[in-house]
ZAKOL-206741 format. One record per residue (C-alpha): residue number from 0; residue in one letter; x, z, y. Coordinates in nm, 3 decimals, always signed. Layout:
residues N
> seq	type	c1	c3	c2
> NUM	A	X	Z	Y
...
end
This chain:
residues 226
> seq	type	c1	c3	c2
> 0	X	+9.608	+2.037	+21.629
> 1	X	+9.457	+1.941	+21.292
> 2	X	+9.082	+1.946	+21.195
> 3	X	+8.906	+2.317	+21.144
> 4	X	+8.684	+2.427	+20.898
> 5	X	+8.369	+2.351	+20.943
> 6	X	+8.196	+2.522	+20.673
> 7	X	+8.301	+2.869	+20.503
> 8	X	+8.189	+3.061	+20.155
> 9	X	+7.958	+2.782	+20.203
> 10	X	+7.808	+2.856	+20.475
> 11	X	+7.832	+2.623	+20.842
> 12	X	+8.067	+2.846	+21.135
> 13	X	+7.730	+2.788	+21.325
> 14	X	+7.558	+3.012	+21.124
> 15	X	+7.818	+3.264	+20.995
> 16	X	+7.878	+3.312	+21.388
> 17	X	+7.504	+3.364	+21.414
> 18	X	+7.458	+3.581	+21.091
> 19	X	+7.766	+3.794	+21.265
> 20	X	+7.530	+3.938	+21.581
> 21	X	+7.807	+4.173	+21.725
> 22	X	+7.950	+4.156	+22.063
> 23	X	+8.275	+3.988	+22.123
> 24	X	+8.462	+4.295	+22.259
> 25	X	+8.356	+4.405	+21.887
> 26	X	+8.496	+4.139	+21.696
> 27	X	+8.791	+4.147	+21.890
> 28	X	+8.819	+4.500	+21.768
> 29	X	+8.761	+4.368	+21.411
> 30	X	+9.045	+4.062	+21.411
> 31	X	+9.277	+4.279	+21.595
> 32	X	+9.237	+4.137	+21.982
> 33	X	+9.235	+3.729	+22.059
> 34	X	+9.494	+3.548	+22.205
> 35	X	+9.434	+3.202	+22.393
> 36	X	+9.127	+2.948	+22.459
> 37	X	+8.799	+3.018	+22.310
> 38	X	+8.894	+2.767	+22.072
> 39	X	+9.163	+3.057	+21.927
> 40	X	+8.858	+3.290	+21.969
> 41	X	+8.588	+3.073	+21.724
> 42	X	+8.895	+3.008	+21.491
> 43	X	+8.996	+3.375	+21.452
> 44	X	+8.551	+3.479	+21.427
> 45	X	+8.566	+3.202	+21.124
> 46	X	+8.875	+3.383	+20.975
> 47	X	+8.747	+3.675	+20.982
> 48	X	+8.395	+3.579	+20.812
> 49	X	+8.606	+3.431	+20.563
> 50	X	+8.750	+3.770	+20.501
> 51	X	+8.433	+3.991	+20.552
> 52	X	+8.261	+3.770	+20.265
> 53	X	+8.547	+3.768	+20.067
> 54	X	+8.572	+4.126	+20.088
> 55	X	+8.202	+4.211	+20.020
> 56	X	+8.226	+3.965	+19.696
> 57	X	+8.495	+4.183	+19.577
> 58	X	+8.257	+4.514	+19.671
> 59	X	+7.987	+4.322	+19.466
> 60	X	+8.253	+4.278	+19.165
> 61	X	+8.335	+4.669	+19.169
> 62	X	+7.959	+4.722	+19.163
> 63	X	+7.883	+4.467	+18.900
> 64	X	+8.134	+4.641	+18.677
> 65	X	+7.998	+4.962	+18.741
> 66	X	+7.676	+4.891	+18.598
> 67	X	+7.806	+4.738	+18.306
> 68	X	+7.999	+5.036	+18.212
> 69	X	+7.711	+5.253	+18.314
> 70	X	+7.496	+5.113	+18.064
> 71	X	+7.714	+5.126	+17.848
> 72	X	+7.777	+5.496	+17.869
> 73	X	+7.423	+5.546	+17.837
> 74	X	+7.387	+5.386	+17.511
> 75	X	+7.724	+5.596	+17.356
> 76	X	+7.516	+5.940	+17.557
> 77	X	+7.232	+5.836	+17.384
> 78	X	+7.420	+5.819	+17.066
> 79	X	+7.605	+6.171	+17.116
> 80	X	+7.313	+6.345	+17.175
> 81	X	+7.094	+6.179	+16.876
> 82	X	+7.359	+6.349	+16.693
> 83	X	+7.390	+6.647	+16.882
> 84	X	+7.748	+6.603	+16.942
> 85	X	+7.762	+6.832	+17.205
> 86	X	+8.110	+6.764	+17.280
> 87	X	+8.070	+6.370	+17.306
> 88	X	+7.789	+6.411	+17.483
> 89	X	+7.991	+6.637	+17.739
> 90	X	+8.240	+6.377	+17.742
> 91	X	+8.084	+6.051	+17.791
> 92	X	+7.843	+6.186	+18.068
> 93	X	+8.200	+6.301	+18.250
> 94	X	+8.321	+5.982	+18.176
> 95	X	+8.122	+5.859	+18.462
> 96	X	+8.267	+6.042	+18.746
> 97	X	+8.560	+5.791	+18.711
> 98	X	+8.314	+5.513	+18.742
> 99	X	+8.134	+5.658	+19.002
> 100	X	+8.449	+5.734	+19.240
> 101	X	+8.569	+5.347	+19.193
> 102	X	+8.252	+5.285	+19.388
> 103	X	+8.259	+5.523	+19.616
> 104	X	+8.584	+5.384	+19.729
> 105	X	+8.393	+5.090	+19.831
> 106	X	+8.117	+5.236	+20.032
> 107	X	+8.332	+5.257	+20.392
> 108	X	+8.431	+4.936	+20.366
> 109	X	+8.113	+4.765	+20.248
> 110	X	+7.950	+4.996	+20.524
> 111	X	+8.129	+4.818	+20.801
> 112	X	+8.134	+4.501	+20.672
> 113	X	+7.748	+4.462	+20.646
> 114	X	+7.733	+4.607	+21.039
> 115	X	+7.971	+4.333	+21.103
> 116	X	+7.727	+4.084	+20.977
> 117	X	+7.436	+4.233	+21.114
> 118	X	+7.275	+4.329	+20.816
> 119	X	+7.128	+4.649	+20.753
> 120	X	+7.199	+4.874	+20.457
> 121	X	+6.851	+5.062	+20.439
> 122	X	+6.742	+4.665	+20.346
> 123	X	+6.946	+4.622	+20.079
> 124	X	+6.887	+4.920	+19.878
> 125	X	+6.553	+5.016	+19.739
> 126	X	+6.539	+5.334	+19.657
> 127	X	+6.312	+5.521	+19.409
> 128	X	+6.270	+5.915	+19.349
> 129	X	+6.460	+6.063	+19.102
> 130	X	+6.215	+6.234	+18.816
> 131	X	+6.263	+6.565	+18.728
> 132	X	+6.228	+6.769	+18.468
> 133	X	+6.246	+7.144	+18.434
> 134	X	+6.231	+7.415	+18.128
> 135	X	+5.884	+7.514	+18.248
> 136	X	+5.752	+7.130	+18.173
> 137	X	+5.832	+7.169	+17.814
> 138	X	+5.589	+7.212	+17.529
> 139	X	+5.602	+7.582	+17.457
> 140	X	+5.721	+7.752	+17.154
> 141	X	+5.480	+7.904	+16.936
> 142	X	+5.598	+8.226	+16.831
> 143	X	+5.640	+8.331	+16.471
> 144	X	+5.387	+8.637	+16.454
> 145	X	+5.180	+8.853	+16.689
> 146	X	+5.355	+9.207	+16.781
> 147	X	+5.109	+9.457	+16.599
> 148	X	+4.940	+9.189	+16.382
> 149	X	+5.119	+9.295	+16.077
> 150	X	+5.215	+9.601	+15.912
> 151	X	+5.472	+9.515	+15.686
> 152	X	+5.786	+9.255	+15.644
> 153	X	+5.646	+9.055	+15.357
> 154	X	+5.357	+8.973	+15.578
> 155	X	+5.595	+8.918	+15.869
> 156	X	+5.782	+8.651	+15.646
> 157	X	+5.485	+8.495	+15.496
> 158	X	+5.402	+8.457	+15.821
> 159	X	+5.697	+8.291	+15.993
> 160	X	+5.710	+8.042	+15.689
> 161	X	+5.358	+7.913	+15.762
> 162	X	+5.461	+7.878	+16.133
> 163	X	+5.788	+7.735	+16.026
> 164	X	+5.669	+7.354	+16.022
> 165	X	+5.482	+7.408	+16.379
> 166	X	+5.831	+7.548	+16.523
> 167	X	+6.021	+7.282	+16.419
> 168	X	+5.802	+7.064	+16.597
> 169	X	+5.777	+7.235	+16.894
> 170	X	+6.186	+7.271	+16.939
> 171	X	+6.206	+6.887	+16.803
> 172	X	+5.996	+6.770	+17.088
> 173	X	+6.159	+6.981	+17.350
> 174	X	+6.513	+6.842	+17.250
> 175	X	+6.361	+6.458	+17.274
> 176	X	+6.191	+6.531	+17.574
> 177	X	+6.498	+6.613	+17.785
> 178	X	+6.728	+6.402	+17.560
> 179	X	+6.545	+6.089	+17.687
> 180	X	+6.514	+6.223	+18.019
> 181	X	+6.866	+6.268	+18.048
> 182	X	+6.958	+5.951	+17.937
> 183	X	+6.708	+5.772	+18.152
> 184	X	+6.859	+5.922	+18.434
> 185	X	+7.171	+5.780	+18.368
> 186	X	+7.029	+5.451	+18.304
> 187	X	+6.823	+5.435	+18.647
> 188	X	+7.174	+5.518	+18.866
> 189	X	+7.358	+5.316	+18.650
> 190	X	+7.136	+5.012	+18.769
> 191	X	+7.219	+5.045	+19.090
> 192	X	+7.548	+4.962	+18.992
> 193	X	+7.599	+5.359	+19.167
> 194	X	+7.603	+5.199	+19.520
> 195	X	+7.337	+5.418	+19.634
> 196	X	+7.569	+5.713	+19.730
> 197	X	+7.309	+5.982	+19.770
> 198	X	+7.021	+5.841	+19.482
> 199	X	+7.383	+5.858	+19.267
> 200	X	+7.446	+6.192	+19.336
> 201	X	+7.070	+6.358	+19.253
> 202	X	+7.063	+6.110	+18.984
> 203	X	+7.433	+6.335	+18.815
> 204	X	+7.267	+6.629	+18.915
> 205	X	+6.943	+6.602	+18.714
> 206	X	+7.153	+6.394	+18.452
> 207	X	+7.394	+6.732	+18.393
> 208	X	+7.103	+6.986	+18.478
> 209	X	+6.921	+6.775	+18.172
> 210	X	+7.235	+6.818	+17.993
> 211	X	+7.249	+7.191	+18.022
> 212	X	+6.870	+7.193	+17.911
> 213	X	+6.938	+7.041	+17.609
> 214	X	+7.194	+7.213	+17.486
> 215	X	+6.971	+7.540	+17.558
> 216	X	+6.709	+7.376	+17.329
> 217	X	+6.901	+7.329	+17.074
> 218	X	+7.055	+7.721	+17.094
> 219	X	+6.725	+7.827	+17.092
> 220	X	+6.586	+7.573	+16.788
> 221	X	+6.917	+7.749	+16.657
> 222	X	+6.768	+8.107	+16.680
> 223	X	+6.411	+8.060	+16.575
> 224	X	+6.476	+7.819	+16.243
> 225	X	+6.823	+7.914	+16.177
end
């Protein structure tokens, strides 16, 4: 009959069979129904660890990559929107929907394959609130005169060039404010390698909510310098 594995990924059969705390009616489900001795049945539970650990390495992989190329979208966002490149910054923050859907494909899977092992998902991930950020949390725009303060345009002008410095200010903080709030968003998912389905998915919201913000900050910087 030939000698049988006695270790896998590893790891002894003793304890992959232990770390796999399902029923045997489920892992017969699982391998596709047993045929023979029990012998056939501890053979075809070591098989199938083999492939459950094999499969969650390759999981792992698609999640390692994910966060690579997360980060690195962050820096090029990061980059777009220092330079107000409101098309690259449009671009590379859609970029990662591609990403994002290569790990999604992965979440059934990895879903049953940690219940098949007995481990529990809500122990893996650690999950942290998402910060928000809204227009109301911005430093506020000084405006450039006070309706009725002044009776004619030259004092109007004088006026709005002595607040000119203070405006510029203002608008520069609001853009840097939500530009680094929108990249840090990107940056927290992205560490997660994505795998967090629903942290992922308020993480893009506030990430293109952040994005819309900004490029109303810098239509309005637009309007009051010019």
């Amino acid at each position: 009959m030939g000698s049988r594995p006695t270790t896998v990924g590893g790891q002894h059969v003793e304890e992959l069979l232990e770390a796999a705390s399902v029923s045997v009616s489920e892992l017969t489900r699982a391998v596709g129904g047993f045929e023979g001795d029990a012998v056939n049945m501890v053979q075809s539970a070591i098989d199938t660890a083999a492939r459950v650990f094999a499969e969650l390495d390759a999981c792992d992989a698609v999640i390692d990559r994910a966060a690579e190329s997360g980060a690195d979208t962050a820096d090029l966002l990061q980059a777009a929107l220092a330079a107000e490149s409101v098309v690259s910054a449009v671009a590379e923050l859609a970029s990662l929907d591609a990403t994002i859907e290569k790990v999604r494909r992965c979440d059934e899977p990895r879903r049953l394959l940690n219940r098949l092992l007995g481990r529990d998902e809500g122990d893996i991930r650690v999950r942290v609130p998402v910060a928000r950020l809204t227009a109301a949390e911005l430093p506020e725009i000084p405006p450039s005169y006070v309706d009725g303060e002044y009776t004619d345009l030259m004092a109007m002008a004088d006026r709005a060039a002595e607040l000119a410095p203070r405006l510029a200010a203002a608008h520069a903080e609001r853009i840097t404010r939500v530009r680094t709030h929108l990249v840090d968003a990107v940056r927290q998912a992205a560490r997660t390698g994505f795998a967090d389905a629903e942290f992922t998915r308020e993480s893009m919201e506030e990430a293109r909510g952040a994005l819309e913000l900004w490029q109303r900050c810098l239509r309005e910087r637009r309007r009051s310098l010019g």
